[in-house]
N, C-alpha and C positions, 0 to 999 in steps of 0.2 A: 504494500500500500504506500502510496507517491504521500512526504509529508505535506502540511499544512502549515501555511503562514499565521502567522500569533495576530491572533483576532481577540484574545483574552489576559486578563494577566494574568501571569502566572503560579503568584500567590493567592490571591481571591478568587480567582474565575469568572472575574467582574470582565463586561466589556473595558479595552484600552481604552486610556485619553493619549492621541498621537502627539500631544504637545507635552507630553511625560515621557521621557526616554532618556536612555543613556547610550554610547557608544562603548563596546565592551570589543575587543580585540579584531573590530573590523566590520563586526557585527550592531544592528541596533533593535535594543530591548525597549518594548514598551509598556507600562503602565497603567493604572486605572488611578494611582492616589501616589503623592510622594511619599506616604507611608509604606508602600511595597518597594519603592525605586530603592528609599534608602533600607531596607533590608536586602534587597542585591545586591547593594553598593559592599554591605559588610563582609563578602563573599562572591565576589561575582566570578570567579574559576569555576569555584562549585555548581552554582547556581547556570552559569551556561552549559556545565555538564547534564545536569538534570535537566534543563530544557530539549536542550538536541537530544538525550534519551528518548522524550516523551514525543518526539518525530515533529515538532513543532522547526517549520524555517525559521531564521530570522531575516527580514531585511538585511541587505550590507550597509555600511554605513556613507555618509557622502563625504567623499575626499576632501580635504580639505589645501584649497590652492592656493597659495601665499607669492 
């Protein structure tokens, strides 16, 4: 079975807010509440392990052009 893009968070299972995210190794995570962002934050290796587990994509993140 092909994964699924993160339509939820992670920790709640609340629909995202796309304007809640964080960029984590290339990748971007998103949010329902900054109360779940910064409980990623405390761990975010782990926690993108456990996500890519659960077959969830993530966005990549946007390059940043200087």
């Amino acid at each position: 079975e092909p994964g699924k893009l993160q339509t939820v968070d992670v920790f709640s299972g609340k629909p995202v807010n796309r304007l809640i995210h964080t960029d984590q190794d290339g990748d971007r995570v998103y949010f329902c509440c900054n109360k779940s962002k910064n409980r990623f934050l405390a761990d975010p290796s782990g926690y993108l392990q456990k996500i890519r587990k659960k077959g969830i994509i993530l966005e990549r993140a946007p390059t940043q052009k200087r």
